[in-house]
ROKOLRO-574602 format. One record per residue (C-alpha): residue in one letter; x, y, z. Coordinates in steps of 0.05 Angstrom, whole numbers, plus 5000, padded with zeros to 4 digits. Layout:
<nodes>
aXYZ ...
</nodes>
This chain:
<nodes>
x879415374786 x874914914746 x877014684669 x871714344629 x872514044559 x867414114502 x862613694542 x860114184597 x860414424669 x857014614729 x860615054782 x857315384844 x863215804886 x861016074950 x864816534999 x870616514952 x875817084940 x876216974869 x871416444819 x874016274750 x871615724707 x874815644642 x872015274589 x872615104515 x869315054454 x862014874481 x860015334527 x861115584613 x856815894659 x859516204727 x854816264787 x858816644858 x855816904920 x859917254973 x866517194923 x869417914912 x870317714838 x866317234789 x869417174719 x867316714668 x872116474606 x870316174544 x872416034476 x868916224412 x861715844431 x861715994499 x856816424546 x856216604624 x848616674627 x846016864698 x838016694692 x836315994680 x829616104640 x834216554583 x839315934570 x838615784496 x835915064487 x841414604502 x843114004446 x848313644489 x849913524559 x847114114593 x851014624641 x849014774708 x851815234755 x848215454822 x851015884887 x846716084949 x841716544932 x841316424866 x841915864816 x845416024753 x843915484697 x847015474629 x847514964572 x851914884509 x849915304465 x846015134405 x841115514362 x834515844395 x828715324405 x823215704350 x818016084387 x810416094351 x809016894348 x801916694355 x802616374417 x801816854476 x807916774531 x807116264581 x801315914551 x800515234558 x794514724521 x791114184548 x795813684532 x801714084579 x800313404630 x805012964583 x811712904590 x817313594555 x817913174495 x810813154476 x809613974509 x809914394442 x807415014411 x801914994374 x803115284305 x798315394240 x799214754195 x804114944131 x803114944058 x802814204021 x810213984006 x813914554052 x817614254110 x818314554174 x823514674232 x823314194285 x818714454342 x821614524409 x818414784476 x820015424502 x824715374555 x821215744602 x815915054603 x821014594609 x822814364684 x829114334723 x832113654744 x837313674806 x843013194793 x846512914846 x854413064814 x855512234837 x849412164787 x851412604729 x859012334724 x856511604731 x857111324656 x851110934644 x846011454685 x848112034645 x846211814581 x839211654610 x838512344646 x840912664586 x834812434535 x830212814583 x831913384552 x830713734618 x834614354652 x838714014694 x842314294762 x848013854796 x848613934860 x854713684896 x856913704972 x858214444971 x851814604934 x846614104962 x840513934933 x835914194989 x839614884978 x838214834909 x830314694911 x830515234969 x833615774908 x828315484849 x822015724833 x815815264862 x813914674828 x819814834769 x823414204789 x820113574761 x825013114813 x831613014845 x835812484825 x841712204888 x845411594895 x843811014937 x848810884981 x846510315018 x842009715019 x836609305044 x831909495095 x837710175123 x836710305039 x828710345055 x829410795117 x834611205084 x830811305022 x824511455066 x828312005101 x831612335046 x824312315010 x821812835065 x828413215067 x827013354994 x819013434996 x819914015049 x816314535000 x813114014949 x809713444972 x809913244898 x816913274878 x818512724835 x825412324875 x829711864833 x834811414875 x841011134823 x842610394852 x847510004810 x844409334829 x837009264821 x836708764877 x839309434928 x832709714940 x825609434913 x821610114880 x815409744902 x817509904976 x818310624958 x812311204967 x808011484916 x812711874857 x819011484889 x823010954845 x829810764831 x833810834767 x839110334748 x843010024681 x838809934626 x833310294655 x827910514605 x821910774646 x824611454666 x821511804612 x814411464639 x815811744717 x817212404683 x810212494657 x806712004714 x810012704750 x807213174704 x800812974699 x799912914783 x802213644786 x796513804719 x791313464778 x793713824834 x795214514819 x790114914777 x794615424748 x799714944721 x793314774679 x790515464668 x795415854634 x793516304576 x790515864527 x795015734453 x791715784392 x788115094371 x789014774302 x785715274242 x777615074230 x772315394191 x768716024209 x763615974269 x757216214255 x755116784301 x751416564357 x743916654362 x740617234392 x735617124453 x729117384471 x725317374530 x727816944594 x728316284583 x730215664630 x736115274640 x735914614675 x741814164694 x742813454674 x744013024736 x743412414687 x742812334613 x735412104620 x733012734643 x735313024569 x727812764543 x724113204587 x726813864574 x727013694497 x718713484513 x717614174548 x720314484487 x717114114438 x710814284478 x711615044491 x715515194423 x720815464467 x727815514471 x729815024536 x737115104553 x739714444594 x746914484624 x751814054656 x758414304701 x764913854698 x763013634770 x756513324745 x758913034684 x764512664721 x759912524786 x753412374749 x754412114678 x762211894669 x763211154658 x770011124671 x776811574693 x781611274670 x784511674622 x783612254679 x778612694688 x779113184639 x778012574579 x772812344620 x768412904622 x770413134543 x767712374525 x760612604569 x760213284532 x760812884461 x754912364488 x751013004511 x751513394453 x749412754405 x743012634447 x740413344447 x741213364365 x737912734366 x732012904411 x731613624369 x731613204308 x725612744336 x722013184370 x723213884331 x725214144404 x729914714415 x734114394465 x740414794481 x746614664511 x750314944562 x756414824606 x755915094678 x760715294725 x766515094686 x774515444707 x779214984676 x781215204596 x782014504576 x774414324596 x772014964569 x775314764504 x772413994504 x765714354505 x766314774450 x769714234408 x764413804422 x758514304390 x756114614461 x752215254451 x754115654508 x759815584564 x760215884636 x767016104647 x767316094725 x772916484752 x768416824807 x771316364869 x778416854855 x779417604862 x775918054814 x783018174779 x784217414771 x776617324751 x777817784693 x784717614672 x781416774668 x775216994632 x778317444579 x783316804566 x776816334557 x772916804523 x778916924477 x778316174468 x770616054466 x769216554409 x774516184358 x768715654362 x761616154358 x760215964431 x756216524473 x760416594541 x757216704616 x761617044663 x760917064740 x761917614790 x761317544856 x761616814887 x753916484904 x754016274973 x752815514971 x749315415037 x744816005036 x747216295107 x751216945085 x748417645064 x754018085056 x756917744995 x752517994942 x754518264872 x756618934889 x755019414824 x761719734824 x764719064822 x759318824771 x760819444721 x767919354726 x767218734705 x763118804652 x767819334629 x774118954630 x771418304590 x768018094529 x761717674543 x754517514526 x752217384589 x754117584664 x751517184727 x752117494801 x749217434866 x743317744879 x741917324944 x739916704912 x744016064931 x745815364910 x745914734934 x752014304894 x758714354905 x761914494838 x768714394862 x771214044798 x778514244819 x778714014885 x775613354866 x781113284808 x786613364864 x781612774911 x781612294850 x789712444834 x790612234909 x786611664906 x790111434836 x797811604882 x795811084941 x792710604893 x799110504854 x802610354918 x797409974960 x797209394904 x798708674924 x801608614997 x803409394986 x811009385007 x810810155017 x807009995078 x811009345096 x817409795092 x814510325136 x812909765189 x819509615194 x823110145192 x816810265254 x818909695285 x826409755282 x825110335319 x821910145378 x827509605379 x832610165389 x829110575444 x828309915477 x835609815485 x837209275437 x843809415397 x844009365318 x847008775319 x842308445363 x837507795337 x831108255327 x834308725288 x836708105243 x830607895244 x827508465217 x832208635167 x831507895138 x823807915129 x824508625096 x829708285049 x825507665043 x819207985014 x823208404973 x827507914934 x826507724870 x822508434839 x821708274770 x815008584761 x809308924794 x807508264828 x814007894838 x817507654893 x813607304957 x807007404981 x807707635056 x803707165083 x808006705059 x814307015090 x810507065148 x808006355162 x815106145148 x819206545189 x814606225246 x816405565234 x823605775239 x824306365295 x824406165373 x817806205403 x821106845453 x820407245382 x814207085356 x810607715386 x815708105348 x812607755285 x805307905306 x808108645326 x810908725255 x804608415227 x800108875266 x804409495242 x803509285168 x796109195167 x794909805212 x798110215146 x794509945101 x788610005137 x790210775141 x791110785068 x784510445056 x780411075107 x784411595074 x781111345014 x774511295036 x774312005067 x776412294998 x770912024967 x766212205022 x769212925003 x769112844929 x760812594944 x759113094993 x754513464939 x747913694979 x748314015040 x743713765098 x738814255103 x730814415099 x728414705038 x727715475032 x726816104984 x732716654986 x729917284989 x732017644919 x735118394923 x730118614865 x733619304872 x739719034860 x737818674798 x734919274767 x742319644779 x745619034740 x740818944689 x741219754685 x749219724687 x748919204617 x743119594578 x745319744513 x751519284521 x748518754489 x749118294540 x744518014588 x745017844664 x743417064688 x741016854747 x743316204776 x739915824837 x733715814805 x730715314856 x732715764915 x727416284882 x719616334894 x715016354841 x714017084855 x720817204855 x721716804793 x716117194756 x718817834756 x725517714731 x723217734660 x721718494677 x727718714695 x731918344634 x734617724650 x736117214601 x736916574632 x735116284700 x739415644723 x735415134767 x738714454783 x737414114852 x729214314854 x729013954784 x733613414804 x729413234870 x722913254820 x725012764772 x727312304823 x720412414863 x717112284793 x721211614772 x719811394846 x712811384830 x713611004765 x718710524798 x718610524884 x724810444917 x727010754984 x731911184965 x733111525042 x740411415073 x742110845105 x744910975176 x748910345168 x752210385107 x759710215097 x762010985078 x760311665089 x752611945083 x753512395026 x757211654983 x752811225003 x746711674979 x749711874914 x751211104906 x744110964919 x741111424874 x746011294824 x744910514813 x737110664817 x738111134755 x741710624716 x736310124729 x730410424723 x732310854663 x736910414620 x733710454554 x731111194564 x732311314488 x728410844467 x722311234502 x722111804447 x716711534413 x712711304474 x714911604535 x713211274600 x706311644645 x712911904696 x716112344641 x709812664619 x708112864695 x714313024710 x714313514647 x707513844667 x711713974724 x717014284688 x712214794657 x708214954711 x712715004761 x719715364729 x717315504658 x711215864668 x714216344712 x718816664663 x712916734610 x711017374644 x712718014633 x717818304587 x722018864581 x719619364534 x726119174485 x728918544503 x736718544500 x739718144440 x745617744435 x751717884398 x752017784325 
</nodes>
């Protein structure tokens, strides 16, 4: 039997004849497995809840209590956190990366002078933390867990904390929080080993270690989302959102949940209707924004130029350190002010468009920053997942006047498969089951850029983990080389107490004395060169072993690195140009499946199509065609001849192919077109061949024939 005051308390009972947990005034909650009888007691506030996401929001010390199998959570009970009726269940906004006390409900703004109830998330968003009960009853750490305001679990030797991540739902818990119960370089190795105990099912569980000296373990020595927590500790709201926003990087539907309603705005004008097929080009670099607005200007044409997320963070973004999400929104607000200030100079009809876009938060930078149309790609998922993301995004896109794309059926990026295509029973289920202006598919085209946005979001978040331990003399590796080291001391026969293992254990303690900051404490190079001068010369290979270990991590670190970005840059396949060969039958089923819908079908790997090909699209209905790496390899073939450079790869270069080309091509651009909007008025001989190109080559095409009525666009 367990008795709790008005405070709180967690109970897990397992195997037991009989569990009773009395409690009073604030509130119980009784979790048994295997017991023959479970009964919970409380006085005139209390509860036994048995389902941790319907636990009223707690305003005190929370309640945990947990059993094998399941996990029963409860808190003291306080009024019902307010839930926005407009807000759809589960949904989550872009800014669902910061830490629970900045994750809230979007709600319509209130009349001048009326105040409103404090906001609070719904409990179903905010995450679990485990408690070590050595933690939770430890006077100075509560208080500091507490102000999390997260659901908290303590686990205890009969209820561990492995059993209780084992019971929770995946990627629920933002970390674990144990005592420390050593020091020194065993406080490293123990800490190392419980870290991979814990990150059995989630490599990115956030692990807290409560040491009640600071001088017990350096955090700098710990991994990536590792740190301590001791008296007068202030950071552990920072850790909690450094956690959440990893886990926003990583995993794409923490990020894509049904989309909230965004802050009340005028009335969208409808968008426009389209006639005819006209061309979309992509933007590889700002620069190329003055052609397409020339070949407008020239053929009194709508030109439609679009950019994906990969290619505005790849191609155009200065910077990511805000993350990549704010990195690409910043492009999309550049974009969008040069193409109304190239329309303005040139009376062009420059459109713009974002391509192959799957995350709600970049779809919704778009459309706040003015684009025209948005591609909501959910065509890499099953057809039931590809309908249930695009009717979110749509939902979202049309609050702004901004025609939608849809995709069905994923374009094979290398041009080697045949059996993917569109199929029409797909394609008109689809089309049934959502609300768009336009539809792409695969009609045997292909393409040749990776638009992985996601993946390279969970490449950069890696990068951005090893960075902020690989700093300085990076003790995370120094620890790991002796803990290494120590090792092979062991299996070779030398006892703990022996003069290596000293040895060891004083360097380890030696570089990590003194941790006032991100830089404190000795350089190892320092320690090094003076535990030389000191040791017998029978133990200076053990130095140069321990030396060798070190460096040999860090060098690991560095090549983990530099394949990533080899990944994240690996945007063109190797391979010799070639047309696709078009199903033209199967284009005239889709275009057939969306007449009188409205809606219009688009055709993406425009530069994968012959000009034969390309002319008779217009005859069977199709709106838009989408070329990119053609029109890319064009400009670049254009500039070269304005400005030379060798632009090939370089079989000796320092990283992988696919880096060291886009590096290349990507410092050539910024030098050779650096004041590109200052050529509006007198556009270099390059852009003016390069846009005869344009029209002869892509536009031209699409001027042919037209259906007898062209489809229009919603109104």
């Amino acid at each position: 039997m367990t008795r709790a005051g008005s405070a709180g308390v967690a109970v897990g009972a397992v195997g037991g004849a009989d569990a009773v947990t009395r409690a009073g005034s604030a509130g119980v909650a009784v979790g048994a497995v295997g017991g023959t009888d479970t009964v919970a007691r409380a006085g005139t506030a209390a509860a036994a809840v048995a389902d941790a996401d319907t636990v009223p929001r707690p305003s005190s010390p929370g309640v945990a209590v947990g059993a094998v199998g399941a996990v029963v959570s409860a808190a003291v009970l306080a009024p019902a956190a307010p839930v926005d009726p407009v807000a759809p269940a589960g949904s989550a906004g872009p800014d669902s990366v910061a830490g629970p006390s900045t994750h809230r409900a979007t709600r319509h703004p209130l009349p001048p002078g009326v105040l409103g109830a404090a906001v609070r998330p719904r409990r179903a968003d905010v995450p679990h933390a485990v408690i070590g009960a050595e933690v939770w009853h430890t006077e100075w750490a509560r208080p500091l867990l507490e102000r999390l305001e997260l659901r908290t679990v303590i686990a205890d030797e009969r209820l561990t904390c492995e059993r209780v991540l084992d019971t929770l739902a995946a990627q629920s818990v933002a970390f674990v929080c144990e005592e420390l119960p050593v020091s020194g370089l065993a406080a490293m190795t123990w800490a190392a080993r419980r870290t991979e105990a814990l990150r059995r099912d989630d490599p990115l569980l956030g692990v807290v270690f409560m040491v009640e000296d600071p001088r017990a373990l350096d955090p700098r020595a710990l991994g990536p989302l590792v740190r301590t927590l001791s008296p007068g500790d202030t950071d552990l709201p920072d850790f909690l959102a450094e956690v959440q926003r990893v886990r926003h990087e990583y995993h794409w539907e923490l990020r894509n949940r049904r989309p909230g309603t965004p802050p009340a705005r005028d009335a969208a004008a409808p968008p426009a209707r389209w006639t005819g097929t006209v061309p979309n080009f992509n933007v590889k670099h700002p620069s190329m924004l003055l052609p397409y607005a020339l070949l407008s200007a020239r053929t009194r044409r709508e030109v439609y130029c679009e950019i994906s997320p990969q290619e505005a963070l790849l191609f155009v973004a200065d910077s990511v350190g805000r993350g990549p999400a704010a990195a690409v929104a910043g492009v999309f607000t550049t974009l969008r002010q040069d193409v109304d200030r190239l329309n303005t100079a040139l009376g062009s009809r420059l459109r713009l468009h974002l391509d192959h876009a799957d995350d709600h938060e970049v779809i919704q930078a778009a459309c706040e920053a003015g684009f025209d149309s948005v591609m909501v790609d959910g065509s890499g998922r099953t057809l039931h997942q590809n309908v249930l993301f695009t009717n979110a995004a749509t939902e979202l896109a049309r609050r702004y006047g901004v025609l939608v794309e849809g995709e069905i059926g994923s374009i094979d990026g290398a041009g080697l498969r045949k059996w993917n295509k569109t199929t029409p029973s797909d394609f008109t289920r689809f089309v049934e089951d959502t609300d768009l202006d336009l539809v792409g598919a695969h009609v045997g085209q292909f393409h040749s850029f990776d638009y992985g946005f996601a993946a390279t979001r969970r490449s950069l978040a890696e990068v951005g983990l090893m960075d902020d331990r690989a700093t300085g003399d990076d003790l995370h590796a120094f620890a790991e080389a002796c803990a290494r080291v120590e090792k092979d001391l062991t299996d070779s026969g030398l006892p703990g107490y022996s003069a290596e293992h000293r040895l060891v254990a004083a360097l380890a303690r030696r570089a990590t004395t003194e941790a006032d900051g991100p830089d404190a404490g000795p350089r190892l190079d320092a320690v090094f060169r003076e535990a030389r001068t000191r040791v017998p010369v029978f133990q200076r290979p053990l130095l140069d072993a321990l030396e060798r270990e070190w460096l040999e991590r860090r060098l690991a670190k560095v090549r983990r690195k530099t394949d990533l970005w080899d990944e994240v840059f690996a945007t063109e396949p190797a391979r010799e140009h070639r047309y696709a060969a078009i199903d033209h039958g199967l284009v005239q089923t889709l275009t057939g499946v969306l007449q009188g819908t409205g809606r219009a079908l688009v055709v993406h790997g425009g530069s994968s199509i012959s000009r034969v090909d390309l002319a008779s699209l217009p005859a069977h209905g199709v709106a838009r065609v989408n070329f990119g790496s053609g029109v890319y390899a064009d400009y670049l073939e254009a500039l070269r001849a304005h400005l030379p450079v060798d632009l090939t790869a370089d079989p000796d270069a320092p990283t992988g192919d696919g880096t060291w080309k886009h590096v290349r091509r990507m410092s050539y651009l910024a030098e050779a077109t650096r004041d590109w909007r200052s050529w509006t008025d007198a556009p270099p001989s390059f852009v003016d061949t390069f846009v005869s190109r344009l029209e002869r080559c892509y536009a031209a095409p699409l001027r042919g024939r037209t259906p007898a009525q062209a489809p229009g666009g919603r109104s």
